[in-house]
C-alpha positions in Angstrom: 68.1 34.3 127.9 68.5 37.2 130.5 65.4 39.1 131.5 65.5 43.2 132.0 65.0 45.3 134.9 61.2 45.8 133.8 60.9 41.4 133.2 60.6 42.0 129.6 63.1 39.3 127.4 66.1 39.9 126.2 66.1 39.9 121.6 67.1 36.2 121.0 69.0 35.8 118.1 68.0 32.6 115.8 67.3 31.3 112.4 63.7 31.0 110.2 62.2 28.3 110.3 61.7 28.0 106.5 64.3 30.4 104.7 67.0 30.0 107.9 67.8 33.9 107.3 69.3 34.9 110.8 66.4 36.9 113.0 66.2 38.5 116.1 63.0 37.6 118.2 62.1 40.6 119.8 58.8 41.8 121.7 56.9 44.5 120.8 54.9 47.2 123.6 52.2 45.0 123.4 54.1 41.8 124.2 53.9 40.3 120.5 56.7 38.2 119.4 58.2 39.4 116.4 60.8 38.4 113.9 63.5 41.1 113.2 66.3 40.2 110.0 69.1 40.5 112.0 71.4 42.7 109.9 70.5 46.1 110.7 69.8 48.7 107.9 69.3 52.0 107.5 65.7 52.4 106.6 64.4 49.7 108.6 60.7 50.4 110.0 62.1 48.8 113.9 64.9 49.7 116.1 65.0 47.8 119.6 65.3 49.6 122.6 67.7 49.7 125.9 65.2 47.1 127.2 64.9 45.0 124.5 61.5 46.1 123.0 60.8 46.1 119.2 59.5 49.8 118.7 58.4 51.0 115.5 59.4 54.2 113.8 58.0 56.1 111.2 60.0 59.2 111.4 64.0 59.7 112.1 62.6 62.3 114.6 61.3 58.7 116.3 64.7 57.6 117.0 67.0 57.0 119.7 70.2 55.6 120.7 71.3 53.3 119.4 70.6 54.2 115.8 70.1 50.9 114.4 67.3 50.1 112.4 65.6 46.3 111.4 62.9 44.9 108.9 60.5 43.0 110.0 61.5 39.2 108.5 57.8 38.9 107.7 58.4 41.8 104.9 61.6 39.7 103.6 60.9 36.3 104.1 59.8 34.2 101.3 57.7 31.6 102.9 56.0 34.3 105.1 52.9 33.4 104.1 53.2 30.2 105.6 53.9 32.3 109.1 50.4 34.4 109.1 48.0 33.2 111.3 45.0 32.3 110.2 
């Protein structure tokens, strides 16, 4: 995995643990891993930027190149429950 000019991780792409859907591992602003589906879609609540971070959108006024939009696995998976922390 390559690191970015500001140190911050490149997306890994991998599997779930429990439903092995493909995800993208992403980090949010503040530094919280989070599982993306990796298929993009069109009214996904994520988009990663130029760096790599996961940035949540709530408006299509929030977005930016590249247009492509994610779900968080959490909202698809169906053993997410088993995911939460405690």
């Amino acid at each position: 995995m390559t690191a970015h000019a500001n140190d911050r991780p490149a997306p890994r792409n991998a599997v779930c643990s429990t439903c092995r859907a493909p995800i993208i591992w992403v980090r949010t602003k503040a530094g919280k891993a989070t599982p993306l589906d990796a298929t993009p879609i069109a009214d996904g609540a994520w988009q990663i930027s130029a760096d790599g971070q996961a940035i949540h959108v709530a408006t299509g006024a929030d977005m930016f190149a590249p247009p492509e939009r994610y779900t968080s696995h959490f909202a698809t998976c169906p053993q997410a429950k088993l995911h939460r922390k405690r």
